[in-house]
C-alpha positions in Angstrom: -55.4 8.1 78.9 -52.4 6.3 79.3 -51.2 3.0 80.2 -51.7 2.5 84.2 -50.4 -1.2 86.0 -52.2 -2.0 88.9 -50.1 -4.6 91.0 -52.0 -7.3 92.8 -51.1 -7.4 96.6 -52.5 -10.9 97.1 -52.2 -13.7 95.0 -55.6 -14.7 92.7 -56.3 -17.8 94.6 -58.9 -19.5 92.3 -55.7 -19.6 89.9 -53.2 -20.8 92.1 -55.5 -23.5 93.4 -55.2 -25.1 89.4 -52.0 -23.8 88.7 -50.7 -26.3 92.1 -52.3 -29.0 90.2 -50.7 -28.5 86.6 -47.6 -27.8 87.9 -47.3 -31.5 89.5 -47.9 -32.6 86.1 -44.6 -30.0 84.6 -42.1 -29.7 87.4 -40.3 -26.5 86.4 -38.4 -26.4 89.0 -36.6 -29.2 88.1 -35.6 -28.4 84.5 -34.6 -24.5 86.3 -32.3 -26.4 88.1 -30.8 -28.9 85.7 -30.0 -25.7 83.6 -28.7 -23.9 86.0 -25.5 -23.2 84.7 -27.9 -20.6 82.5 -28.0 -18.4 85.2 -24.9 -18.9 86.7 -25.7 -20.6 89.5 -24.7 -24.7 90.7 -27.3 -26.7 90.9 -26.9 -26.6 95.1 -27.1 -22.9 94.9 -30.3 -23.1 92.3 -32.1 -25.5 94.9 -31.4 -22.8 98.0 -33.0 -20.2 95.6 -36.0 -22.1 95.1 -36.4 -23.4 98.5 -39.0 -21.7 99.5 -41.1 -22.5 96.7 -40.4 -26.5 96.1 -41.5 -26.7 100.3 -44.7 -24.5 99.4 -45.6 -26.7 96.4 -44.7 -29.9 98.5 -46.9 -28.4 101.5 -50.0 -27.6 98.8 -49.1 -30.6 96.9 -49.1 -33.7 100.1 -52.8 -32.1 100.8 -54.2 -31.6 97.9 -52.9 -34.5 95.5 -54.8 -37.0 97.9 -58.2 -35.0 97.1 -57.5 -34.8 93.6 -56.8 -38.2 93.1 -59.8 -39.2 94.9 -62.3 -36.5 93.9 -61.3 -35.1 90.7 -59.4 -37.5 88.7 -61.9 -37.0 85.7 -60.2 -33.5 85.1 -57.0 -34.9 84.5 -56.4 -34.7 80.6 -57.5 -31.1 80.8 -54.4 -30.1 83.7 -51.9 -31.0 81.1 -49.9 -28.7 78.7 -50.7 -28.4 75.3 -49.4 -26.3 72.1 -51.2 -23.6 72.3 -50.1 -23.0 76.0 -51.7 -23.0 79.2 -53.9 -25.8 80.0 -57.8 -25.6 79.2 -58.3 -25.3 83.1 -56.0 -22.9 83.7 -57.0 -20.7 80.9 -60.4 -21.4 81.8 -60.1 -19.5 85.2 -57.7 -17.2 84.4 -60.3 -15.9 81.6 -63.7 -16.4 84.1 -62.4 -16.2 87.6 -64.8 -14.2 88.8 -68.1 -16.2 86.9 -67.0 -20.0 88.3 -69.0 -19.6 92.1 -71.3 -22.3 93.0 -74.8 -20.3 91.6 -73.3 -20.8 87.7 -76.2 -21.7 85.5 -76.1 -24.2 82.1 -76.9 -20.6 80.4 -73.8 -19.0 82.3 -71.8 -22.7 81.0 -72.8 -22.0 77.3 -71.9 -18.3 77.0 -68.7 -19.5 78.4 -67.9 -22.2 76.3 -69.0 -20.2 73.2 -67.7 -17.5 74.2 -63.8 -19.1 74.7 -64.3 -20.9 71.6 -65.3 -17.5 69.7 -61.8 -16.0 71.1 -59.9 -19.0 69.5 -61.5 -18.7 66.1 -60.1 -15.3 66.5 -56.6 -16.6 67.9 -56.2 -19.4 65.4 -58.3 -18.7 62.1 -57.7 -14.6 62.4 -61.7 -14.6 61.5 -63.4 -11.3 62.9 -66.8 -13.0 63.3 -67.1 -16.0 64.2 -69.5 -18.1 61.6 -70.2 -21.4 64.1 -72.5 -22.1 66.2 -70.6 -23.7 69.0 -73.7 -24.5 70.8 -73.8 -27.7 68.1 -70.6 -29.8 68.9 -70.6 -30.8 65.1 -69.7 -26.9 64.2 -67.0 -27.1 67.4 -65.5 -30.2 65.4 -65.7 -28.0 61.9 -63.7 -25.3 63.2 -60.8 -28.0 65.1 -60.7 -29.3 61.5 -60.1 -25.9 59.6 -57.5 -24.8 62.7 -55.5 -28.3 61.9 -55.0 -28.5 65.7 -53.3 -31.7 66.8 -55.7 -34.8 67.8 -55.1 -34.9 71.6 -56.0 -31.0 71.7 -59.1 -31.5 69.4 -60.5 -34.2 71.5 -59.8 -32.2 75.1 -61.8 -29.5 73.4 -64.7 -31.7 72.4 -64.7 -33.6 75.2 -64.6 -30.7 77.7 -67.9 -29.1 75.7 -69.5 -32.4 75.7 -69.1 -32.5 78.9 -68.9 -28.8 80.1 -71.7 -28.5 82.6 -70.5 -31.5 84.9 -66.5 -30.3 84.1 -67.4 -26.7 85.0 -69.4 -27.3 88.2 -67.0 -29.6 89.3 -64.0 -27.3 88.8 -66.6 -24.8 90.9 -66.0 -27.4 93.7 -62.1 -28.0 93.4 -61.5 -24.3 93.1 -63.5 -24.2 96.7 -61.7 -26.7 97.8 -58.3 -26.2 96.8 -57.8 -22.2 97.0 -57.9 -22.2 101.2 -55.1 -25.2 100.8 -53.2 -22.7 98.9 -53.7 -19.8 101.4 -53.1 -22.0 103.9 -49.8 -22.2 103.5 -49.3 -19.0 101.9 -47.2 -17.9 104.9 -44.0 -20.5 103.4 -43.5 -18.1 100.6 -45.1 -15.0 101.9 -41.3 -13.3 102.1 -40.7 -13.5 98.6 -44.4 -12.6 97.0 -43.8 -9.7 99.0 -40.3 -8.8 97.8 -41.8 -9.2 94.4 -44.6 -7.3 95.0 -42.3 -4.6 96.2 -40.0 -4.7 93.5 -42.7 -4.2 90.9 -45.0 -1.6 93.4 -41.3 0.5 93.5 -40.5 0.4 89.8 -41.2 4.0 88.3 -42.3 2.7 85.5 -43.4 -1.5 84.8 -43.0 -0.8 81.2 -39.3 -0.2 81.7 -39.0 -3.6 84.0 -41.6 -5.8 81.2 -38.7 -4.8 78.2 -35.5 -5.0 80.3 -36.1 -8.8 81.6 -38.7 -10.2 79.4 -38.7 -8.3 76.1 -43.0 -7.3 76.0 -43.7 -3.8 74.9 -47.6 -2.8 75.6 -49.6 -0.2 74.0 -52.5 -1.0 76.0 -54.5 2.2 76.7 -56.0 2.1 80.4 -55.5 -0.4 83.0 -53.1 -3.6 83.0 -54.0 -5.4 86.4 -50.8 -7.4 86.8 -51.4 -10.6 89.3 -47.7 -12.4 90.9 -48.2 -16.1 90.1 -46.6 -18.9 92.4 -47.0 -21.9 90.9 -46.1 -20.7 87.4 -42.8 -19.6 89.2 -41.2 -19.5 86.2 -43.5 -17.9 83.0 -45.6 -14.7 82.1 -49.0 -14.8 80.8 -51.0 -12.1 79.2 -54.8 -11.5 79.1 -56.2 -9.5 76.5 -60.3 -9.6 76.6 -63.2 -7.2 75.9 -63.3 -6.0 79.3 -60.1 -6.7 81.2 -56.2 -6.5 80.1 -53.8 -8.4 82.7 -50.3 -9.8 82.9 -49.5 -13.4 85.0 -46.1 -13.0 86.6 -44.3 -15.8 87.9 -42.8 -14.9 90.9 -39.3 -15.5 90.2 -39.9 -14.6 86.6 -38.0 -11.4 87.0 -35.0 -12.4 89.1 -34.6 -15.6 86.6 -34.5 -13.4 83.5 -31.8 -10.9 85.0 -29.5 -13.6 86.1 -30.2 -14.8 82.8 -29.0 -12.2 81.1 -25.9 -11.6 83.1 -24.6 -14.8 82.1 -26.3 -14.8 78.4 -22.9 -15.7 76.7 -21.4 -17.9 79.0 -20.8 -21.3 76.7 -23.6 -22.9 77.4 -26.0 -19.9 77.2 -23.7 -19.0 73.2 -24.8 -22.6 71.8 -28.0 -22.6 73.7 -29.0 -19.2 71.7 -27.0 -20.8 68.2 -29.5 -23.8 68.8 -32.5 -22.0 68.9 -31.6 -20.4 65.3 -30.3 -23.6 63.4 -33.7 -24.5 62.2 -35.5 -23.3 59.3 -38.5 -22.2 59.8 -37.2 -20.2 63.4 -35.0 -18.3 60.8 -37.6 -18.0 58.2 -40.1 -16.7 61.1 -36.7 -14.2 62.4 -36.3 -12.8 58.4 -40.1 -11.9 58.5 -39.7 -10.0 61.6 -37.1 -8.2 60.6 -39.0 -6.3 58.2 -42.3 -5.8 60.4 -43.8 -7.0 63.5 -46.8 -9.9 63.2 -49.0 -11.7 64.6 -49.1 -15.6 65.3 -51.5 -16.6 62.7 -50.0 -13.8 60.2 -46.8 -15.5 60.7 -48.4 -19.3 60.2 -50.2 -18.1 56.7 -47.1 -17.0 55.4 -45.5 -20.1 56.4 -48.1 -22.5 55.2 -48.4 -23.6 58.4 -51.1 -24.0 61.6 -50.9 -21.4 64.6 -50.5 -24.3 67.0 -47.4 -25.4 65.0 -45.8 -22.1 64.8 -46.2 -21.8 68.3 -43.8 -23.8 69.4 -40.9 -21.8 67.1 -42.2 -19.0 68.7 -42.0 -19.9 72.4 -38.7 -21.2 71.1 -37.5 -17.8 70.0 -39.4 -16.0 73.0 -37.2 -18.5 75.3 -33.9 -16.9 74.0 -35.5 -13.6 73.8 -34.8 -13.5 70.2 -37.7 -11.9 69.5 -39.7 -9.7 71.5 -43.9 -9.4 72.4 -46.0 -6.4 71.9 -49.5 -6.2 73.0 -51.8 -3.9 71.8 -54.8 -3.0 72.3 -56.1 -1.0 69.6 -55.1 -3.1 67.1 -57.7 -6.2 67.8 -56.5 -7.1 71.3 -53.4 -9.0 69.6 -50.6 -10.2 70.5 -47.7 -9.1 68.2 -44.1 -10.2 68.0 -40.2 -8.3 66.7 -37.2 -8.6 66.2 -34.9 -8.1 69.6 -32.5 -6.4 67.5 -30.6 -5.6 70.3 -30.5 -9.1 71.0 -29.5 -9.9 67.4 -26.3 -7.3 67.9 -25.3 -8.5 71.1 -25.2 -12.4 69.7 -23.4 -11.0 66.7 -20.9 -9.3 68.7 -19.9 -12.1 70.8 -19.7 -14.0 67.6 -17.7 -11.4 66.8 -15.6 -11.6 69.6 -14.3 -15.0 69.0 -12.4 -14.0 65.6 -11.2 -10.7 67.3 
């Protein structure tokens, strides 16, 4: 059996209906269009490519930001970014979607809880078998401790399993609340999830279209359900669990990443690139790769250093696509990462160019 995407035709509203309520919080859109020289466009052409999106968000945003503020202001610390990526809630519902409906027991709450903390002792501590007992929040604060997370990240995590029954069920009641807002004005940017949807649906082959624009080779063997993401317009996501492998594509993702690349060595885009390599442990983290591909917390041993910190060098590296992801599935459900060697060439060659 070999690899099979299945492209979503309908956004997954549960995740839009958190991902409307982090991105307040990040404004993409505005840092897409204060680089937008990256991508060869002006600023005022940037703006009319992302209209559609910025008067969605602002139509979701002026109905739902009232409620929030009102309603749900006690999940506030767990909507905003954090090193090791997504938000808790937006990881949350991305990973149990279909488990957060208003009959979720306390049982259902624990085998949740334990079972996302389980996956980061996995993630972080590259520990087959997880020795806590994450039911007891002094073995939740024994692991935080080993992974050497930062402090604001170790105390969302303890504070969202001290408090995970009244956080879950009322994240049941926001996701019910806030996912018909989103489909509500779906029909704003209805046009261009559909010309995504098309462009993936058309693609002979997704693989192809996942290495051209944003450097991820899968050897996933059986089904890759890949879901267009609005509100992370901008940014891909991968989901690699015991019973489901997906990929979260912004909706723009694709179109950003080829304008990218037809204006990668423009001057702005050549000391953008240079930047992203004058630092140590990014070139110490490229020399490594170079002779084999790795994992995060491989990577962070051999640095001395925590997962969490090596993250950012990563995303770093992943940004300039320096390096490149592989996800495979039959080694552990990791998440590996290379060398873009073809990357490394073309930088070198219009290096090169200048002397010539």
């Amino acid at each position: 059996m070999t690899t099979k995407y299945v492209v979503k035709d309908k956004p997954m509203w549960n995740l839009e209906a958190v991902c409307c309520i982090a991105s307040h919080y990040k404004s993409e859109e505005d840092k897409i269009v204060e680089n937008s020289s990256k991508f060869g466009y002006t600023k005022e052409q940037m703006n009319s490519y992302l209209d559609k999106y910025i008067t969605y968000k602002s139509a979701v945003l002026n109905e739902a930001l009232p409620i929030f503020n009102k309603k749900y202001s006690t999940l506030e610390p767990f909507f905003k970014q954090n090193d090791l990526g997504n938000p808790i809630i937006v990881g949350y519902v991305q990973r149990y979607d279909s488990k957060l409906n208003s009959n979720i027991s306390d049982a259902d709450i624990d085998e949740m809880i334990i079972d996302n903390l389980n996956g980061m002792v996995h993630d972080l501590l590259d520990e087959e078998e997880s020795k806590y007992n994450f039911a007891e929040i002094g073995d939740v604060i024994v692991f935080l401790n080993k992974a050497q997370l930062d402090n604001d990240i170790k105390m969302q995590i303890i504070n969202f399993h001290m408090d995970r029954y009244n956080l879950t069920r009322m994240i049941v009641e926001l996701l019910n609340e806030f996912a018909p807002i989103c489909e509500k004005y779906f029909f704003i940017i209805e046009e261009e999830f559909n010309k995504t949807y098309d462009f993936l649906s058309n693609i002979d082959n997704l693989y192809q279209v996942m290495k051209l624009y944003v450097n991820i080779n899968t050897m996933v063997i059986g089904y890759i359900d890949v879901y267009i993401n609005i509100f992370f317009f901008n940014q891909l996501s991968m989901r690699a669990y015991d019973d489901q492998n997906a990929i979260f594509a912004g909706i723009h993702i694709f179109k950003l990443c080829e304008l990218s690349d037809e204006n990668k060595y423009n001057d702005a885009q050549m000391v953008a690139s240079l930047k992203a390599l004058a630092d140590t442990t990014r070139y110490k983290i490229i020399c490594m790769l170079s002779e084999k591909s790795m994992y995060m917390q491989e990577i962070a041993d051999k640095l001395g250093l925590t997962a969490a910190n090596v993250s950012h060098h990563i995303n770093m590296l992943l940004q300039y696509n320096i390096i490149s992801i592989i996800l495979d599935s039959e080694k552990n459900k990791r998440i590996y990462y290379e060398l873009n060697e073809t990357e490394i060439a073309r930088l070198a060659e219009a290096l090169n160019s200048i002397i010539k």
